[in-house]
LUMKOL-811796 format. One record per residue: z, y, x of N, C-alpha, C, CB in turn. Coordinates in pm, whole numbers, padded with zeros to 5 digits, always signed. Glycine has a CB too. Layout:
BEGIN
ZYXZYXZYXZYX;...
# end
This chain:
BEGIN
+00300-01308-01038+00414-01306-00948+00546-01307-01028+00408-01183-00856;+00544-01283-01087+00705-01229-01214+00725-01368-01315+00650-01043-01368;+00588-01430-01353+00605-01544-01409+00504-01639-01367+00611-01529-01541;+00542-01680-01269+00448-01816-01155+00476-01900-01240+00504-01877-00975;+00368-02004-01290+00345-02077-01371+00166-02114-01356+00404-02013-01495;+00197-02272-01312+00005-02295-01377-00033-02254-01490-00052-02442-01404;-00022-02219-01589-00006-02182-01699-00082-02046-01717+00126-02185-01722;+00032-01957-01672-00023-01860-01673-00155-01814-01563+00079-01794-01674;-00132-01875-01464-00248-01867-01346-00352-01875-01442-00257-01994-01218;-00365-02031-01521-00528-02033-01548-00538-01915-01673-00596-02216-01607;-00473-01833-01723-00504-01738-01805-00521-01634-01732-00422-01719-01900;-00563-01600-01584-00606-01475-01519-00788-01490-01472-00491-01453-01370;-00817-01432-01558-01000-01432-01544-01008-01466-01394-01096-01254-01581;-01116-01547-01388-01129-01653-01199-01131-01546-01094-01317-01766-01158;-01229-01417-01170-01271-01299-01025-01135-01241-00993-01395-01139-01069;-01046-01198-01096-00894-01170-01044-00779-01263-01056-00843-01057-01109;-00840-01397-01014-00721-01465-00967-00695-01367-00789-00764-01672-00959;-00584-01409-00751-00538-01371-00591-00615-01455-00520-00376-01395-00544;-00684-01413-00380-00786-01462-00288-00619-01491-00232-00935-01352-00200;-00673-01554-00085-00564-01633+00026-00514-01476+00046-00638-01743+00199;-00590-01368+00151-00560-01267+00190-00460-01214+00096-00664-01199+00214;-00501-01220-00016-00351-01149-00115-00258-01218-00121-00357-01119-00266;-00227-01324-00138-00151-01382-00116-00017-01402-00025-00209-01428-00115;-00082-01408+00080-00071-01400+00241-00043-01298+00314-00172-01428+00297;-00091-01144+00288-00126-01038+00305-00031-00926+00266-00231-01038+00254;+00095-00846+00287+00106-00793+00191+00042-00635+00232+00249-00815+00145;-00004-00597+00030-00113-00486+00063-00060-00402-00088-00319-00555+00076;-00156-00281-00058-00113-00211-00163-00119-00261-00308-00175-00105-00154;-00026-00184-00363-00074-00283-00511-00196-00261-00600+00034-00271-00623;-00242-00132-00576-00392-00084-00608-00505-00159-00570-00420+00037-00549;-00447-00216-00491-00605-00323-00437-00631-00420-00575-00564-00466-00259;-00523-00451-00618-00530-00569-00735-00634-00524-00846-00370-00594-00816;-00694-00360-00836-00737-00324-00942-00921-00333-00909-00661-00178-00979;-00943-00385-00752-01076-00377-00708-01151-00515-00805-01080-00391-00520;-01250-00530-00858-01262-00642-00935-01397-00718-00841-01291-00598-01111;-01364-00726-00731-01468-00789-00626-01369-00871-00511-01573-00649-00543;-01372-00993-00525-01294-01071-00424-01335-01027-00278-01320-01229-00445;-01391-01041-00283-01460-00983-00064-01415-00859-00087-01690-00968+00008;-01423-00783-00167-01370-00594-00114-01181-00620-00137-01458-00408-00288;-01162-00701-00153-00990-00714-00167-00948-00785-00080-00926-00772-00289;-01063-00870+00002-00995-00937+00102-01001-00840+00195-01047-01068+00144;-01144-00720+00192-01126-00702+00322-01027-00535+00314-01298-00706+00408;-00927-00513+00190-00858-00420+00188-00736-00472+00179-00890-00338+00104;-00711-00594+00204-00629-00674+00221-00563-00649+00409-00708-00817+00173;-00687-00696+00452-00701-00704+00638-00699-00582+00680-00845-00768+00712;-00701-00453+00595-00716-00337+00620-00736-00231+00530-00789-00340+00687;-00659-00180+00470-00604-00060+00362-00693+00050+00421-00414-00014+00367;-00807+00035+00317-00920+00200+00306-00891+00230+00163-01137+00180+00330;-00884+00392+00146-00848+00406+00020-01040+00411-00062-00726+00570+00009;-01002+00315-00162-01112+00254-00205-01200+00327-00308-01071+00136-00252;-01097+00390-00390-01157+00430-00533-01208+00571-00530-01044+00421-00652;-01256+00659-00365-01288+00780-00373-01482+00690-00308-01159+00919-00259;-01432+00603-00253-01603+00485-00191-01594+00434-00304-01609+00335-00038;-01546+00378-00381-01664+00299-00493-01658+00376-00629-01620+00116-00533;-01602+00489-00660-01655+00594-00803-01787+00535-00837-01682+00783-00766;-01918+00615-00758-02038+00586-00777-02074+00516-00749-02098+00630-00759;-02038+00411-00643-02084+00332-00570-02089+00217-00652-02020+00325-00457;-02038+00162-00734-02025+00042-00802-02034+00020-00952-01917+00001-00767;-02115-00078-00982-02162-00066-01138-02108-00240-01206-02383-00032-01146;-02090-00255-01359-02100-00355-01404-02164-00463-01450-02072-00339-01435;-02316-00351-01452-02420-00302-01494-02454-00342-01630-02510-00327-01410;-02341-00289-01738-02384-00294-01894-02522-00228-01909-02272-00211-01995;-02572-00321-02010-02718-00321-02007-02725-00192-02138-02799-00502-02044;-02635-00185-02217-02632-00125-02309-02574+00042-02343-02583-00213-02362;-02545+00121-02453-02449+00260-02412-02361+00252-02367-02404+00339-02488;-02327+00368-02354-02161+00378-02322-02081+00377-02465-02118+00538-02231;-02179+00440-02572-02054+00397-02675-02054+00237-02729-02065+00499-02821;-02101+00166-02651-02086+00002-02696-01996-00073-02631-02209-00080-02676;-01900+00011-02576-01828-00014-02485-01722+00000-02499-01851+00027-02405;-01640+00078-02628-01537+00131-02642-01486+00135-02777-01547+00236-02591;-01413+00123-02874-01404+00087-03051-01286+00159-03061-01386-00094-03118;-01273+00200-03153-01116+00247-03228-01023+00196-03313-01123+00338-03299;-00931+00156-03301-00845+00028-03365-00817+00092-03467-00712-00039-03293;-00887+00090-03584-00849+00127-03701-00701+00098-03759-00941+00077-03774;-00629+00016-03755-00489+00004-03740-00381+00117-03646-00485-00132-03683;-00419+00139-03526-00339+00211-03453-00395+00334-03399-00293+00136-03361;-00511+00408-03432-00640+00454-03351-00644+00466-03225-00682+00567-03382;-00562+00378-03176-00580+00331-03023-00735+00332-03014-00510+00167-02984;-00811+00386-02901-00966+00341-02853-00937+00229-02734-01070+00490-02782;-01042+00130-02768-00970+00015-02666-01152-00014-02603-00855-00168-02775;-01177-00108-02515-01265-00165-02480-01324-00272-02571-01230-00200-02375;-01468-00291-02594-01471-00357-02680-01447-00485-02616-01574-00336-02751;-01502-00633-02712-01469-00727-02639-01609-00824-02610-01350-00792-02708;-01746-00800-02608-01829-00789-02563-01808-00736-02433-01893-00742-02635;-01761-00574-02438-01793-00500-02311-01682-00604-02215-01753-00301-02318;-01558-00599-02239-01446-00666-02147-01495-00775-02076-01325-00718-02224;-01632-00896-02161-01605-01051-02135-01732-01005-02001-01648-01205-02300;-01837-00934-02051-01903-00867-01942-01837-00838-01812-01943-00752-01987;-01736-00727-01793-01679-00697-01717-01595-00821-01609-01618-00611-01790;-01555-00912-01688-01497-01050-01629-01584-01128-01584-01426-01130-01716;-01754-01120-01563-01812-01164-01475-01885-01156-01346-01843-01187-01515;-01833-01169-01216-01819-01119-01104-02023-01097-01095-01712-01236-00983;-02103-01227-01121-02260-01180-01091-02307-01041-01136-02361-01278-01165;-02232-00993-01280-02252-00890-01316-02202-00745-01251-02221-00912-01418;-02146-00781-01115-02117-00691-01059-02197-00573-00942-02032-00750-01029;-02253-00501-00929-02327-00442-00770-02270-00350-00685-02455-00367-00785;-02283-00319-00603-02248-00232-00527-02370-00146-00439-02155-00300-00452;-02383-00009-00421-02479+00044-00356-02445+00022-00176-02487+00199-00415;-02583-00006-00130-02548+00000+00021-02490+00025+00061-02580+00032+00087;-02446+00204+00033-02320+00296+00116-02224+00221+00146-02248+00413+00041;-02157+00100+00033-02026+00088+00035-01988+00012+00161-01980+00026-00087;-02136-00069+00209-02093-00137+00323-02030-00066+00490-02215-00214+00341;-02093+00059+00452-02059+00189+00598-01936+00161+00611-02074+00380+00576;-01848+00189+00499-01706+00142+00466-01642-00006+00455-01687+00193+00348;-01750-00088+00424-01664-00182+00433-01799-00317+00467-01552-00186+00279;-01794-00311+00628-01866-00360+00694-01909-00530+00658-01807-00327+00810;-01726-00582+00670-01737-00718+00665-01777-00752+00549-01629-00783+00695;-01825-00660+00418-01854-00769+00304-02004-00778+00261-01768-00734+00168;-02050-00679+00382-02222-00710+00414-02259-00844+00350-02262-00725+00596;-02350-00883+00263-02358-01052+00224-02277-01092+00153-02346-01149+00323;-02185-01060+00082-02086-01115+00055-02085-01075-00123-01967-01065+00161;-02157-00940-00140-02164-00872-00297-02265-00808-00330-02068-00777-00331;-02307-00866-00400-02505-00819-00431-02507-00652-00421-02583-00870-00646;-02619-00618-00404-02663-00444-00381-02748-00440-00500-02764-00390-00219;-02761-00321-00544-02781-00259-00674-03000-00243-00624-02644-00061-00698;-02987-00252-00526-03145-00192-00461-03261-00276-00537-03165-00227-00267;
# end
């Protein structure tokens, strides 16, 4: 939004480019942080606060630890994400959600694989 440019568009990983609803929609800005297109459209059409329903509810499902996931920038000792774990994270198949989440968010029934 701050620097609209094709350009920069195609440098936003495809699962968080903006759906129509965001676009179109105006919604909280926290929604931008859901990394599932159907759960942003449908918090788009309707603001549920999301991140107390998907804590547990939602996985990336790294196959690996948790410390393979995280490195220390020997330069700054910033701890950052690794970049294995990140390119993982940027792929939406790799995403699940447990049943529950649908109680809450009906319309995306079909729409985002279940962990079952």
């Amino acid at each position: 939004m701050i620097l609209s440019s094709s350009d920069n568009y195609s440098k936003i990983p495809e699962m968080y480019r903006p759906t129509l609803a965001q676009v179109n929609t105006p919604h909280s800005a926290t929604v931008e942080f859901c990394p599932l297109p159907p759960l942003r459209d449908a918090l788009c059409r309707q603001y549920r606060d999301f991140l107390p329903i998907l804590s547990n509810n939602i996985s990336c499902n790294w196959p690996y630890t948790l410390e393979t996931c995280i490195e220390r920038n020997d330069g700054t000792g910033h701890i950052m994400l690794t970049h294995d774990f990140a390119q993982h994270c940027l792929v939406s198949v790799n995403w699940t959600v447990r049943p529950d989440v649908f109680e809450a968010f009906p319309e995306c029934r079909g729409l985002i694989k279940t962990d079952i």
